[in-house]
N, C-alpha and C positions, 0 to 999 in steps of 0.2 A: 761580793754579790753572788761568786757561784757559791760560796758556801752557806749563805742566808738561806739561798734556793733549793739547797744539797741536789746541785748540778756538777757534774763533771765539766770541764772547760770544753771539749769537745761536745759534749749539750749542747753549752751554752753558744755556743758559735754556730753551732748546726743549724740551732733552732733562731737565729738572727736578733738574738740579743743585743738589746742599744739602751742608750739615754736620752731620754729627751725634757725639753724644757720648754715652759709656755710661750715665752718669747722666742725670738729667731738666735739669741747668739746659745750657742752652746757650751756651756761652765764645764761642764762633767764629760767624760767620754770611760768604757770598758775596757781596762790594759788586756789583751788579746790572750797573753802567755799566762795572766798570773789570775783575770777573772775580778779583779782589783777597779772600786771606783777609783778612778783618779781627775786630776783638774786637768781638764784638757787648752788650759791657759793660765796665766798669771792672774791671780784675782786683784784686785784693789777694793779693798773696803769702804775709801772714800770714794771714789767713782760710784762704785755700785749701790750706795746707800748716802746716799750723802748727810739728810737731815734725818733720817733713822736709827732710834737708838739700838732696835736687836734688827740686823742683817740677817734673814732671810732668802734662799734662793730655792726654789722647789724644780725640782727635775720625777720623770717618772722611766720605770726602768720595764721597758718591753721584751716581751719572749716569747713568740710565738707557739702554738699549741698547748695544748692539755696542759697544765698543771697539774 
């Protein structure tokens, strides 16, 4: 993510960089050190999509200020 944004990790933490998801549980979270989306849990594909044949999960990635 900080490199999609050509932020410096220190940016991106300044500026309160997160993940968010429509729903309440949160799939994704921003590894601190690396700027790295990562799974902020164990996914299961059957859980989470049970009768769905393409899985799906949309999160959006906030950062305060200017762009």
């Amino acid at each position: 993510v900080a490199k999609d944004l050509a932020l410096q990790l220190t940016a991106l933490r300044d500026r309160g960089a997160r993940v968010v998801s429509a729903d309440r549980t949160q799939y994704f979270s921003l590894h601190a050190n690396s700027g790295h989306l990562v799974t902020a849990e164990r996914l299961d594909r059957e859980q989470l999509c049970r009768v769905v044949e393409r899985c799906v999960l949309h999160c959006e990635v906030i950062v305060e200020g200017e762009m």
